[in-house]
C-alpha positions, -999 to +999 in steps of 0.1 A: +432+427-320+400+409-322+369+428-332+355+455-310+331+448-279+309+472-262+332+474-234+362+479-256+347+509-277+337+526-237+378+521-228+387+535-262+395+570-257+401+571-293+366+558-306+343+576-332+309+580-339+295+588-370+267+611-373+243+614-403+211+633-403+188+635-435+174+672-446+149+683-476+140+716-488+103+731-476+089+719-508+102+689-512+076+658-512+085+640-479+074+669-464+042+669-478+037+632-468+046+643-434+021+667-432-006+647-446+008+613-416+007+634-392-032+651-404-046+623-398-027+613-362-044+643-354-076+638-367-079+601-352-064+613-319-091+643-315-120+617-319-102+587-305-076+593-278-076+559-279-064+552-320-036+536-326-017+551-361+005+533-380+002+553-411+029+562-437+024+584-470+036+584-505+028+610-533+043+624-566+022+647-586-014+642-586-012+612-566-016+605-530-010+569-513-015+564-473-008+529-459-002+512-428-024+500-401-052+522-380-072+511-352-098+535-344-139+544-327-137+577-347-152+578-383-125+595-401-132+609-440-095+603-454-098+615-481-110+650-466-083+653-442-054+647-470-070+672-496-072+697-467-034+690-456-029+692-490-044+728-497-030+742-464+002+726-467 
């Protein structure tokens, strides 16, 4: 046969699904830069219901990066709001 179609996977009784899920350790550094995104969702979001948050992180040791795109009324100290994520995290 041909290659499978949408239609022919639902007939297929016999069709599998992979399914893959990624998972660190509590100290790993993606969760650290998770803590820190989602810091300062929260911190826009409390002064700006209205932000918009496009914001990703990257860090190694001693070094912090946040990019992306923010669109926001509230005046936000960054820099603050990742050393405190930081500390508490």
């Amino acid at each position: 046969g041909g290659p499978a179609t949408a239609s022919s996977l639902e007939d297929d009784s016999a069709a599998t699904f992979l399914f893959a899920s990624e998972s660190v350790t509590e100290s790993h550094p993606d969760k650290l830069c998770d803590v820190i995104s989602d810091a300062i969702v929260d911190a826009c979001l409390t002064l700006d219901p209205a932000s918009r948050i496009a914001c990703e992180t990257v860090c190694k040791t001693g070094v912090v990066i946040v990019l992306g795109e923010i669109t926001t009324s509230a005046s936000i100290n960054y820099e603050q709001v990742i050393r405190d994520a930081v500390r508490d995290a």
